[in-house]
N, CA, C and O atoms as CSV, one atom per row, in Angstrom:
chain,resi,resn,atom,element,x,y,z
A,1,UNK,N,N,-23.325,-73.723,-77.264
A,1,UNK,CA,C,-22.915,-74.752,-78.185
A,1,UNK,C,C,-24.156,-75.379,-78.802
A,1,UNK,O,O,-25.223,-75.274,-78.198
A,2,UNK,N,N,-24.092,-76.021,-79.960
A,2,UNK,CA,C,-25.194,-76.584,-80.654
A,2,UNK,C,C,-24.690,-77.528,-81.242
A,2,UNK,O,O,-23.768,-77.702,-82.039
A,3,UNK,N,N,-25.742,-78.362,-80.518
A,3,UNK,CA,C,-25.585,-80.435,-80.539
A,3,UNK,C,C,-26.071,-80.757,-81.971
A,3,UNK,O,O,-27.281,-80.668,-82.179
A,4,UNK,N,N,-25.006,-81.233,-83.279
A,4,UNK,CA,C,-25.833,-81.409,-84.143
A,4,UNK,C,C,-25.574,-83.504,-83.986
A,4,UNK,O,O,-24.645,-84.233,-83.640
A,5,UNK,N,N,-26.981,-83.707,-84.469
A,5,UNK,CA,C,-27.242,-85.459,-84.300
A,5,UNK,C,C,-26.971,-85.826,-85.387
A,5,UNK,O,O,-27.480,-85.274,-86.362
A,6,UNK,N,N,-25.820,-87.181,-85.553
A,6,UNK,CA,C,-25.517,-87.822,-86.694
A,6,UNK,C,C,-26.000,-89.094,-86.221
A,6,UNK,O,O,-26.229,-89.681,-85.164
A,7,UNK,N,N,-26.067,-89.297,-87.740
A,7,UNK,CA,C,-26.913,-91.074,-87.468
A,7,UNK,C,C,-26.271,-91.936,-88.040
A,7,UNK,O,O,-26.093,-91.795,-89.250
A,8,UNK,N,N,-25.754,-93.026,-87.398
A,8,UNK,CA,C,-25.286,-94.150,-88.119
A,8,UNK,C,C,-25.722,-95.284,-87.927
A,8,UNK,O,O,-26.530,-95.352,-87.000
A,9,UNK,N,N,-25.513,-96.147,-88.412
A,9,UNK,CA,C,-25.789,-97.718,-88.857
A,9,UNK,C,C,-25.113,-98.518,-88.078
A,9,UNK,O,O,-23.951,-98.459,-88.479
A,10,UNK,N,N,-25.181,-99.217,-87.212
A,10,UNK,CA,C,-24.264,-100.327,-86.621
A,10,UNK,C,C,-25.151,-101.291,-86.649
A,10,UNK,O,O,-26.368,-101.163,-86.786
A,11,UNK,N,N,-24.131,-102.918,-86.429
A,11,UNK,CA,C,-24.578,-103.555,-87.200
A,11,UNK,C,C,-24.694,-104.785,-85.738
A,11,UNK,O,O,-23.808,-105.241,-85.015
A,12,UNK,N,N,-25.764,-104.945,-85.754
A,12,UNK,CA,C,-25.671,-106.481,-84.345
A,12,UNK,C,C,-25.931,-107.740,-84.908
A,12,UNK,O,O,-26.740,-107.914,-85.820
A,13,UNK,N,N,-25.159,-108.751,-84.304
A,13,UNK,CA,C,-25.511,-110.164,-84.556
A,13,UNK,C,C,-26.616,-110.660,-85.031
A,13,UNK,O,O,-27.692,-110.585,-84.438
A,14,UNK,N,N,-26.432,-111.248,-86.221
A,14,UNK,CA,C,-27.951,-112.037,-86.817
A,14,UNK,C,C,-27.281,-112.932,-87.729
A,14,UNK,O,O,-26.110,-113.094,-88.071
A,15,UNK,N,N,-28.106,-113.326,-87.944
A,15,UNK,CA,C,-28.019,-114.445,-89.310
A,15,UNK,C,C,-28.766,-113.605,-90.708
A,15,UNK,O,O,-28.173,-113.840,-91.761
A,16,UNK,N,N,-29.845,-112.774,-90.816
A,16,UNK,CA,C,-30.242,-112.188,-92.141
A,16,UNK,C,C,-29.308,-111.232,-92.580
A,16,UNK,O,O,-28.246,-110.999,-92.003
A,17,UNK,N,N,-29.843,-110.492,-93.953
A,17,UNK,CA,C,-28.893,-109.559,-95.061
A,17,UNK,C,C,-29.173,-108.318,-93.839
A,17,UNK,O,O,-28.276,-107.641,-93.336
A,18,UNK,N,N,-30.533,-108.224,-93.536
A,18,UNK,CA,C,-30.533,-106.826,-92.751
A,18,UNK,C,C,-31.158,-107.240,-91.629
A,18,UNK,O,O,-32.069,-106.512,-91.233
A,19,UNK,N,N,-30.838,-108.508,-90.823
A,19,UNK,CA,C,-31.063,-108.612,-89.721
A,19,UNK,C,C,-30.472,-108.007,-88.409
A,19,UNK,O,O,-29.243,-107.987,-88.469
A,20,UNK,N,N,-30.863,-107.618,-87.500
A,20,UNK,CA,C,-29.716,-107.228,-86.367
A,20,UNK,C,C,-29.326,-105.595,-86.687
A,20,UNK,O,O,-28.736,-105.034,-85.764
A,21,UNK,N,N,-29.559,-104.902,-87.729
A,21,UNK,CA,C,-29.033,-103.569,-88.430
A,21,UNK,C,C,-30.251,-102.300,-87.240
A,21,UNK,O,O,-31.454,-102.319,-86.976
A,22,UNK,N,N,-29.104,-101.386,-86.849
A,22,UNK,CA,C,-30.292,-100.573,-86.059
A,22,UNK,C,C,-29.695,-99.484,-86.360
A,22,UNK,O,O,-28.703,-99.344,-87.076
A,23,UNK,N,N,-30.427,-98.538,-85.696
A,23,UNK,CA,C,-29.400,-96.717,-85.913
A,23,UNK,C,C,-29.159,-96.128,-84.514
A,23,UNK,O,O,-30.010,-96.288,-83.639
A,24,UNK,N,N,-28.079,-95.486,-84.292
A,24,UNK,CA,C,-28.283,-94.871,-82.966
A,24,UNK,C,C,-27.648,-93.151,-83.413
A,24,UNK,O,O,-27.159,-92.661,-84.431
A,25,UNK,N,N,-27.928,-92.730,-82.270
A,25,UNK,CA,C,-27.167,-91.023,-82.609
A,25,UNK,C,C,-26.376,-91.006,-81.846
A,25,UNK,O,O,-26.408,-91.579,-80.757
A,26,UNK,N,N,-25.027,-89.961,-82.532
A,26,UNK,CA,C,-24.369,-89.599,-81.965
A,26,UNK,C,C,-24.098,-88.013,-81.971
A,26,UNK,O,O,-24.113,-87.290,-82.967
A,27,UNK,N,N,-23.869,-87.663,-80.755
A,27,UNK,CA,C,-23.984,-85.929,-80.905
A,27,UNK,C,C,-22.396,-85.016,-81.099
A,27,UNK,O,O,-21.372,-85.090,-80.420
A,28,UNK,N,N,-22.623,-84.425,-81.946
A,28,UNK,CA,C,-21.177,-83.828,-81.894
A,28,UNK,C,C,-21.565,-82.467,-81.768
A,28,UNK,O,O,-22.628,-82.209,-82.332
A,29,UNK,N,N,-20.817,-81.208,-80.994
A,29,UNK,CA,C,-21.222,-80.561,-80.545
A,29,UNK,C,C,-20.233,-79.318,-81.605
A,29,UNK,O,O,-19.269,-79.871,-82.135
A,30,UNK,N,N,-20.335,-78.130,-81.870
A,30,UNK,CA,C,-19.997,-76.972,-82.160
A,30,UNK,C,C,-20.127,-75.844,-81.888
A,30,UNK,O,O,-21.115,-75.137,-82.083
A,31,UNK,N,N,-19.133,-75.575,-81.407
A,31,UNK,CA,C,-19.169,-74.315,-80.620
A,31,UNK,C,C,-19.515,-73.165,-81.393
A,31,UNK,O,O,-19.349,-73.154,-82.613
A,32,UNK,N,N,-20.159,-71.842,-80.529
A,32,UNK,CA,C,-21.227,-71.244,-81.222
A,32,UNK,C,C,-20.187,-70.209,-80.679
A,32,UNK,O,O,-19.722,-70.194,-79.540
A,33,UNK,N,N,-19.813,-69.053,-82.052
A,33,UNK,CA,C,-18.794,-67.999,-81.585
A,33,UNK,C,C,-19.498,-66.726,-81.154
A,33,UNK,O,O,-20.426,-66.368,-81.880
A,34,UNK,N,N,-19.203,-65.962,-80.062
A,34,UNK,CA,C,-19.982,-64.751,-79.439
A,34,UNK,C,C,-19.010,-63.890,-79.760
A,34,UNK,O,O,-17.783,-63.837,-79.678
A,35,UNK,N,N,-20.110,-63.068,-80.244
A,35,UNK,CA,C,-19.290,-61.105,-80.648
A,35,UNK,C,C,-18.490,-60.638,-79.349
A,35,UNK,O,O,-18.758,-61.132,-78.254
A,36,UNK,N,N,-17.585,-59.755,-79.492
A,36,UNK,CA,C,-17.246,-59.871,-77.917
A,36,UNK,C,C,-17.523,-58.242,-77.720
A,36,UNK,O,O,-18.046,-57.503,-78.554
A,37,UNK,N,N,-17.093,-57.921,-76.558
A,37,UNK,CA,C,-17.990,-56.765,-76.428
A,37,UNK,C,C,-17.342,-55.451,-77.111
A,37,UNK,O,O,-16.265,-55.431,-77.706
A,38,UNK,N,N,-18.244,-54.320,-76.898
A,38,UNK,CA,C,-17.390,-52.862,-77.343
A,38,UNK,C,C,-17.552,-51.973,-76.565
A,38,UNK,O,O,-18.540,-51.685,-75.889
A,39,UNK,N,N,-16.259,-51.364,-76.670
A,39,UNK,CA,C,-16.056,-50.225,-75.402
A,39,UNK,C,C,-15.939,-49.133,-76.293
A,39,UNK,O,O,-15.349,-49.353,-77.350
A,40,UNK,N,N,-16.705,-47.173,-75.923
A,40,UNK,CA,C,-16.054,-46.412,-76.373
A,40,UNK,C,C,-15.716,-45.592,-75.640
A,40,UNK,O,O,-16.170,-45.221,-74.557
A,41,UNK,N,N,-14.444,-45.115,-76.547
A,41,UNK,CA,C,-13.063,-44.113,-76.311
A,41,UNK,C,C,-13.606,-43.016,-76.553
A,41,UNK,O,O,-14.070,-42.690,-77.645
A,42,UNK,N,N,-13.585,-42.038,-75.078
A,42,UNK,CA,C,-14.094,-40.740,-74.886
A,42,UNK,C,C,-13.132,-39.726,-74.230
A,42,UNK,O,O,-12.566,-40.044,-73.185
A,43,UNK,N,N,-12.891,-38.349,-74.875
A,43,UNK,CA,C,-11.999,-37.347,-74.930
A,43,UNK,C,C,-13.235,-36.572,-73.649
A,43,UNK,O,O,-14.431,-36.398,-73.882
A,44,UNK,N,N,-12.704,-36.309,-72.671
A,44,UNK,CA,C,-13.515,-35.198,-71.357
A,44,UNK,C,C,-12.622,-33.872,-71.795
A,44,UNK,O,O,-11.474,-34.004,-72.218
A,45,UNK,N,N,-13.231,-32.648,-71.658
A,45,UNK,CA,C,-13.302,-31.633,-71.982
A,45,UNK,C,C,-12.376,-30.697,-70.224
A,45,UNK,O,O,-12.858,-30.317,-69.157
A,46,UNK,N,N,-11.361,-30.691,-70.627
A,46,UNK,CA,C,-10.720,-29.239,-69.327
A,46,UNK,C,C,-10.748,-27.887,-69.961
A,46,UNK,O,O,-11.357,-27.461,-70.943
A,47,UNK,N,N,-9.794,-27.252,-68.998
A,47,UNK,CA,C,-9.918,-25.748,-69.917
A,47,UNK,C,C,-8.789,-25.548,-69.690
A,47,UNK,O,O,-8.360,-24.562,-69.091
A,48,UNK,N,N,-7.994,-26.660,-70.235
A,48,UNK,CA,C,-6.341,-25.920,-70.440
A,48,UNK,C,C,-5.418,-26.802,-71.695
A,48,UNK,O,O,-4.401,-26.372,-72.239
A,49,UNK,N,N,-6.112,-28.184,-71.974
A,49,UNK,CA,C,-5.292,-28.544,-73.347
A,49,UNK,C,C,-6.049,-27.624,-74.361
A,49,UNK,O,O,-7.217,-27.248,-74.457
A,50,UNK,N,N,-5.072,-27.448,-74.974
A,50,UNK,CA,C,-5.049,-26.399,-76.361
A,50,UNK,C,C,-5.905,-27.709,-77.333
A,50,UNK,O,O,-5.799,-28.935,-77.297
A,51,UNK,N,N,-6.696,-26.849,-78.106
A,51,UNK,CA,C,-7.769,-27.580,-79.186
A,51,UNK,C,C,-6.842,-28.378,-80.476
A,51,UNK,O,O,-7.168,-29.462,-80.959
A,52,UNK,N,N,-5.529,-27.506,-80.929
A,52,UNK,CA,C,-5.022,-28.042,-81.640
A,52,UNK,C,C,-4.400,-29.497,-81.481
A,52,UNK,O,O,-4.277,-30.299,-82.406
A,53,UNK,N,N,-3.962,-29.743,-79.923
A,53,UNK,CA,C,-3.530,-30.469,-79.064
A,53,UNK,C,C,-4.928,-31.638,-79.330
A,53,UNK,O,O,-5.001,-32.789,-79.762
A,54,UNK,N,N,-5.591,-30.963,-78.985
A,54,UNK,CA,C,-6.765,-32.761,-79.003
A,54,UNK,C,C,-7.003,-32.971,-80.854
A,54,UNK,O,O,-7.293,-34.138,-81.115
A,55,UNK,N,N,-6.940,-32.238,-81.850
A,55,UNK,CA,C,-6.714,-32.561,-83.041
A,55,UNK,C,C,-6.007,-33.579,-82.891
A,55,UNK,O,O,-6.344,-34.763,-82.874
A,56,UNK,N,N,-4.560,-32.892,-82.731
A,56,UNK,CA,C,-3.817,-33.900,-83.076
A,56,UNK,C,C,-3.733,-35.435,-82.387
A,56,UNK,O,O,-3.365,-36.407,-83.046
A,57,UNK,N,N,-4.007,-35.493,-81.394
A,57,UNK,CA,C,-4.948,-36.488,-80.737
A,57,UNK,C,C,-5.432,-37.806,-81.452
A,57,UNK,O,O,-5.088,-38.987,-81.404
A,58,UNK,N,N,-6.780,-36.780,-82.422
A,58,UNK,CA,C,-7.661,-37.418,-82.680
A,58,UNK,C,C,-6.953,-38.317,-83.985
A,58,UNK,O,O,-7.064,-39.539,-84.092
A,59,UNK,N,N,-6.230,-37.459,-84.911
A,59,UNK,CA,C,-5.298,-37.712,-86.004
A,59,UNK,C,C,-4.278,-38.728,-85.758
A,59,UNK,O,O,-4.105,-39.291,-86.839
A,60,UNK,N,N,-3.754,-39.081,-85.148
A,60,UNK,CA,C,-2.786,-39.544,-84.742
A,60,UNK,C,C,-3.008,-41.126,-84.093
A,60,UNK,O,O,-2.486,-42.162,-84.503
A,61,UNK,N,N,-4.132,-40.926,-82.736
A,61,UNK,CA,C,-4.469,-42.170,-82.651
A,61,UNK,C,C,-5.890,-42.965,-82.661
A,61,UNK,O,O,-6.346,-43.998,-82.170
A,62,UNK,N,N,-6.341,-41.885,-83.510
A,62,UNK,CA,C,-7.810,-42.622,-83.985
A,62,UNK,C,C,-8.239,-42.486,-85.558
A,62,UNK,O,O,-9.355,-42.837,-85.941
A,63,UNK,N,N,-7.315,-41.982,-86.370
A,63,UNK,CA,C,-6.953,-42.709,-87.588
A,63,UNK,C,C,-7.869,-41.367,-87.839
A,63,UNK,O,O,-7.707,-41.306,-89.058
A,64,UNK,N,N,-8.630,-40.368,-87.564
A,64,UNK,CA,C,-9.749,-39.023,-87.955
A,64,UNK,C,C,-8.614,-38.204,-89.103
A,64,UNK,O,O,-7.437,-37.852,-89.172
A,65,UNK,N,N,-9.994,-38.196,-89.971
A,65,UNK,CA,C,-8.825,-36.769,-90.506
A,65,UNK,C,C,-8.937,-35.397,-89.961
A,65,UNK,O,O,-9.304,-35.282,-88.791
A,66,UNK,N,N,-8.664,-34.334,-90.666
A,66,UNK,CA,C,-8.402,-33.332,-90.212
A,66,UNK,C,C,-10.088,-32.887,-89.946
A,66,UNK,O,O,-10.448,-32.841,-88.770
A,67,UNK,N,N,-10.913,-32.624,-90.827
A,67,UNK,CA,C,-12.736,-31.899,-90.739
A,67,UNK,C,C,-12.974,-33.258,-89.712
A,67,UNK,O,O,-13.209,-32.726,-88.627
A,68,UNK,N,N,-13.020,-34.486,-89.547
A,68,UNK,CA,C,-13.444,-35.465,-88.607
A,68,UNK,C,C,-13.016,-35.198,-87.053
A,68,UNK,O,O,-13.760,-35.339,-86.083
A,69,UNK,N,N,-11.714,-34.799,-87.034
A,69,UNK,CA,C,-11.192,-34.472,-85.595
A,69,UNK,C,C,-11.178,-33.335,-85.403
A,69,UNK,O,O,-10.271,-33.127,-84.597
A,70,UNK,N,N,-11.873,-32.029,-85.790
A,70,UNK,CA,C,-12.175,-31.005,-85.843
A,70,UNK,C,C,-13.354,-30.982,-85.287
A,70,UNK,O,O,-13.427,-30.554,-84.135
A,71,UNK,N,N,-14.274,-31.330,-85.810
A,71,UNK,CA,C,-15.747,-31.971,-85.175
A,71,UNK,C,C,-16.150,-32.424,-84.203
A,71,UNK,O,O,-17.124,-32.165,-83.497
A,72,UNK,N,N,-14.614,-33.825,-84.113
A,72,UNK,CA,C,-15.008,-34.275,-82.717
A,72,UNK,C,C,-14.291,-33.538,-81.202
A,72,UNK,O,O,-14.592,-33.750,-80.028
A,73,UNK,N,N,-13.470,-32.813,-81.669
A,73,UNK,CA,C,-12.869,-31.920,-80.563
A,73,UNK,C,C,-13.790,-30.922,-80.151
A,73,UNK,O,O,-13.802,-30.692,-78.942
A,74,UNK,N,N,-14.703,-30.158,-81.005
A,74,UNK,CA,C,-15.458,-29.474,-80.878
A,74,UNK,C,C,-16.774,-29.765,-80.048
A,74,UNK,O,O,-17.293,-29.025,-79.213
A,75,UNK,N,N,-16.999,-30.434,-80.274
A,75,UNK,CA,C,-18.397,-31.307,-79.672
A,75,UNK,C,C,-17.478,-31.649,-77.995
A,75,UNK,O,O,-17.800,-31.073,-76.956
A,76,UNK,N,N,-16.411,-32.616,-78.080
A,76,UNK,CA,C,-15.798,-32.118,-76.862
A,76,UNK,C,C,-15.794,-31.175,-75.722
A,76,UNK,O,O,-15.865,-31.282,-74.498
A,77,UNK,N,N,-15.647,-29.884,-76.866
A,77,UNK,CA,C,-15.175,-28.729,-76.080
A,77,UNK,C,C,-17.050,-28.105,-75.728
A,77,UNK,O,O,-17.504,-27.328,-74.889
A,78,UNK,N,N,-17.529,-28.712,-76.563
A,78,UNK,CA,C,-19.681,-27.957,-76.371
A,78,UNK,C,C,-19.957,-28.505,-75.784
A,78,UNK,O,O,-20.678,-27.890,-74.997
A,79,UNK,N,N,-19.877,-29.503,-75.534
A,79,UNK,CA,C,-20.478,-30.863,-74.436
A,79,UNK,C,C,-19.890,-31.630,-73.236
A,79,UNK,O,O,-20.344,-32.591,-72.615
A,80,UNK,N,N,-18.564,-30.814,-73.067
A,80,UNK,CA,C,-17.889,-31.570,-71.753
A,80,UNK,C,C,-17.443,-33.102,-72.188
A,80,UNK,O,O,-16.633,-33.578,-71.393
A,81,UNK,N,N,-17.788,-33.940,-73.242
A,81,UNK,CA,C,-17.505,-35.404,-73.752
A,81,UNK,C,C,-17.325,-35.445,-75.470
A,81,UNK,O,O,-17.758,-34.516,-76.152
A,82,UNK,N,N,-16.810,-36.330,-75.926
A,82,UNK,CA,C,-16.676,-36.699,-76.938
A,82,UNK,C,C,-16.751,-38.216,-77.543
A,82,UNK,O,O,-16.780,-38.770,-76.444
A,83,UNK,N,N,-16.786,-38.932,-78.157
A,83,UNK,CA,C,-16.797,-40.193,-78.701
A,83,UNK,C,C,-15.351,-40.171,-79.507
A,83,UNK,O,O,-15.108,-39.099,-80.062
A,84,UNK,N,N,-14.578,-40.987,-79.612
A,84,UNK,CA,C,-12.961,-40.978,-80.891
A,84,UNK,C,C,-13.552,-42.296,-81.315
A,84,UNK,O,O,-13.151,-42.718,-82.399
A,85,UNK,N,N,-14.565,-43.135,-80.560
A,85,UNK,CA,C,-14.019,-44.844,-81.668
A,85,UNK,C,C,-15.017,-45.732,-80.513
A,85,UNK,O,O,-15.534,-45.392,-79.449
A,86,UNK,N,N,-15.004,-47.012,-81.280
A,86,UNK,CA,C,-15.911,-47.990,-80.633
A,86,UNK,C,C,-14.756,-49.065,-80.776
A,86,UNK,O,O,-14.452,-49.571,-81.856
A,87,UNK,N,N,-14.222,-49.322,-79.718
A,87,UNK,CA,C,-13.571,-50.876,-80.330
A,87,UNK,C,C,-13.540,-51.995,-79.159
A,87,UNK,O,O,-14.211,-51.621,-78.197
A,88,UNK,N,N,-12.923,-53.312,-78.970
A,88,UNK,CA,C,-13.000,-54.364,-78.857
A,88,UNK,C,C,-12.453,-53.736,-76.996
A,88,UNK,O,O,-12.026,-52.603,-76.772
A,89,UNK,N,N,-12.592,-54.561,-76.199
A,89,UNK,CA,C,-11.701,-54.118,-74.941
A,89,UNK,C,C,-10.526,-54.034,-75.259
A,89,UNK,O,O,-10.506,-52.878,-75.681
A,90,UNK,N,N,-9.157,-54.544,-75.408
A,90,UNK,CA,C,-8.020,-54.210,-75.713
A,90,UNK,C,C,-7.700,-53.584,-76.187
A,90,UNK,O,O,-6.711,-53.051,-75.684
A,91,UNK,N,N,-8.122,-53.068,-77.445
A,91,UNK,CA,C,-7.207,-52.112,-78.392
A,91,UNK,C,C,-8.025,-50.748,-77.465
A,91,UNK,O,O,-7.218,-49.934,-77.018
A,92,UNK,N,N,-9.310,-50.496,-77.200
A,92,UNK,CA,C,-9.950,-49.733,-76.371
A,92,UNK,C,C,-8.713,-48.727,-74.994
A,92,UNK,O,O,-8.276,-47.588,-74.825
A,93,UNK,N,N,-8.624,-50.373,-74.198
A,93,UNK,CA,C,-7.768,-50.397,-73.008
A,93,UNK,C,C,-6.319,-49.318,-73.594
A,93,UNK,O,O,-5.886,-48.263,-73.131
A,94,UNK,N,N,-5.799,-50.297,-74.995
A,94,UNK,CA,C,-4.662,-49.459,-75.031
A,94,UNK,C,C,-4.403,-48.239,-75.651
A,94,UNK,O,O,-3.264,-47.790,-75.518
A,95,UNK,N,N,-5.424,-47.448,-76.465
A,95,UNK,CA,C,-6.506,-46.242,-77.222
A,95,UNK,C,C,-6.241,-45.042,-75.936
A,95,UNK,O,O,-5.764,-43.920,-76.102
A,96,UNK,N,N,-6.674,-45.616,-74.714
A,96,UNK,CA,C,-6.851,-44.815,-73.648
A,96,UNK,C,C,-5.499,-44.613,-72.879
A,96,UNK,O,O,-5.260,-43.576,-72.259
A,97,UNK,N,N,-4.584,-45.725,-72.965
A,97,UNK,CA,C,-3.221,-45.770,-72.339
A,97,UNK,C,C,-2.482,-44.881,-72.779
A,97,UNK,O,O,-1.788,-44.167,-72.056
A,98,UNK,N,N,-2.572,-44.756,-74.944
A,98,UNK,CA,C,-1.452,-43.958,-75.569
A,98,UNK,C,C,-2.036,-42.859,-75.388
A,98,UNK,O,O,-1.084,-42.079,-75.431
A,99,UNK,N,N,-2.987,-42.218,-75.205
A,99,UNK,CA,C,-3.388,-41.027,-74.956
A,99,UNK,C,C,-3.003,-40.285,-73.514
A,99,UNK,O,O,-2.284,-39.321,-73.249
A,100,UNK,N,N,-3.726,-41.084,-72.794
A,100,UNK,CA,C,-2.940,-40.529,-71.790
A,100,UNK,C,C,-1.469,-40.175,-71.755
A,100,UNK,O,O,-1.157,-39.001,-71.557
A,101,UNK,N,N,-0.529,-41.111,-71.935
A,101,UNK,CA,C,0.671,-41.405,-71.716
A,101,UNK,C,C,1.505,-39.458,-72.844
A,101,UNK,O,O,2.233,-38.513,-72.540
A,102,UNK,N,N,0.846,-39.853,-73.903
A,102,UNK,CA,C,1.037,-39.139,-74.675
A,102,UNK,C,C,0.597,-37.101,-74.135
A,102,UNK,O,O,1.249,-36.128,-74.513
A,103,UNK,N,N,-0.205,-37.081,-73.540
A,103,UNK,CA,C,-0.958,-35.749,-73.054
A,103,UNK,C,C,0.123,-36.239,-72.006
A,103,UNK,O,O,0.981,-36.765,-72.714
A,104,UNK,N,N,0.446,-36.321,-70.951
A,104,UNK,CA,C,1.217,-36.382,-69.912
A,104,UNK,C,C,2.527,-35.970,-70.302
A,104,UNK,O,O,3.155,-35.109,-69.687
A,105,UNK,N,N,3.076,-36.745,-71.610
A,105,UNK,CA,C,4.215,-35.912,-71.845
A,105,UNK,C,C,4.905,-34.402,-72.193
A,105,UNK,O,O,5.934,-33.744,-72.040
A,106,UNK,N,N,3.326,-34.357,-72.873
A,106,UNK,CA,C,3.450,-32.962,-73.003
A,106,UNK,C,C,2.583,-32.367,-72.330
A,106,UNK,O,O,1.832,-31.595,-72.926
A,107,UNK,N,N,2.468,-32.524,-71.145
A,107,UNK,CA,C,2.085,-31.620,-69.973
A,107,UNK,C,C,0.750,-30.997,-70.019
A,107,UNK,O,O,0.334,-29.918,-69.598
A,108,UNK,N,N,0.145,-32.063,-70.705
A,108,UNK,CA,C,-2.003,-31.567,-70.867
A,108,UNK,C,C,-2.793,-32.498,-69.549
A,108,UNK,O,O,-2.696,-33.672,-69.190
A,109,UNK,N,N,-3.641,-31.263,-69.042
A,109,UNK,CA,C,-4.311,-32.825,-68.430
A,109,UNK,C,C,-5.290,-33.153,-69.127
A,109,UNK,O,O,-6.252,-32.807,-68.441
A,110,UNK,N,N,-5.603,-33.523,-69.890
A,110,UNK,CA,C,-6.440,-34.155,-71.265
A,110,UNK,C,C,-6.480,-35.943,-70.465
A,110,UNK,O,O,-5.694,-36.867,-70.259
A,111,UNK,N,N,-7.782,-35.646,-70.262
A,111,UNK,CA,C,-8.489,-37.186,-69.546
A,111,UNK,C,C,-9.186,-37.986,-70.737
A,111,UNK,O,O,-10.032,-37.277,-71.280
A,112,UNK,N,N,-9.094,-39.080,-71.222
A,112,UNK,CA,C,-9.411,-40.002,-72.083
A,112,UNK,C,C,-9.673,-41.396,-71.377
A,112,UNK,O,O,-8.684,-41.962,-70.910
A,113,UNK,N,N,-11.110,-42.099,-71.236
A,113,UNK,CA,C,-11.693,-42.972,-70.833
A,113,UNK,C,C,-12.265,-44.210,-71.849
A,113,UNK,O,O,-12.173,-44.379,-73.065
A,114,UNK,N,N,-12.844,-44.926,-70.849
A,114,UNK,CA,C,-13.483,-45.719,-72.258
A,114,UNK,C,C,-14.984,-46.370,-70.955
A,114,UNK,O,O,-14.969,-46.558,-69.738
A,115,UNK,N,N,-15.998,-46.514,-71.932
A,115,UNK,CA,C,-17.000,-46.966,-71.805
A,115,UNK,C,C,-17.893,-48.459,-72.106
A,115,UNK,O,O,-18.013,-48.773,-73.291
A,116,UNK,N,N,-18.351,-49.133,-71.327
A,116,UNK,CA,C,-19.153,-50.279,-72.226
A,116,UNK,C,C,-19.824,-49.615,-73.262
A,116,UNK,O,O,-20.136,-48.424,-73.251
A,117,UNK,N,N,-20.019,-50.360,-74.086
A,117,UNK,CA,C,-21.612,-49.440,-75.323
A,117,UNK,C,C,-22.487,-50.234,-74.932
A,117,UNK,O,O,-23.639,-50.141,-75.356
C-alpha cells in the first residue's frame, strides 16, 4: 500500500486573522494492485492418443488454429511436453480439468498439467 500525505489547515483558538492557523497531515492509504500469478498448460506425450486427438484438443480448448495446434502437438510428440497457454490459476486449474475430463471420455490417456511460470 502507498501512504499518500494530505495537508490541511485547522484552525486553533486566537484572537488574530491568522493567528492559531497550523497544518497537520493526514495519511490516506491506496492500495497497490499485484499481477497475480501464471500457470502453464502442458500436453505430456504417451504412445497411444492418436495426434489428431490432441489437435483437436488444442482447437477446441485453447482457442489454436489448425497450423498452431499442429505445431504444438508435434513438439509434444518430439519432446515428451508441450506448452497450449499461459493463464491466471483458475481458468489454468479448469484448462487442465476439461481436458482431462474430455480425453477420459473418449478413452485417451492424454495427461494435461499445469505449471507455475
Amino acid at each position: 500500500m502507498i501512504a499518500l500525505p494530505i495537508l490541511m489547515q485547522r484552525e486553533k483558538g486566537g484572537d488574530g486573522d491568522n493567528a492559531g492557523r497550523g497544518t497537520s497531515v493526514i495519511t490516506r492509504t491506496k492500495p497497490k494492485t499485484k499481477r497475480p500469478n501464471l500457470y502453464r498448460v502442458l500436453l505430456l506425450n504417451d504412445d497411444y492418443t492418436p495426434m489428431e486427438f490432441v489437435i483437436h484438443i488444442l482447437e477446441r480448448f485453447f482457442q489454436k488454429d489448425r497450423e498452431a495446434a499442429t505445431r504444438i502437438m508435434l513438439h509434444v510428440h518430439n519432446h515428451g511436453v508441450g506448452e497450449c497457454g499461459i493463464y491466471t490459476y483458475e481458468v489454468a486449474e479448469t484448462k487442465v480439468s476439461q481436458v482431462m475430463d474430455f480425453a477420459r471420455q473418449h478413452q485417451h490417456p492424454l495427461q494435461c498439467v499445469m505449471e507455475k511460470k
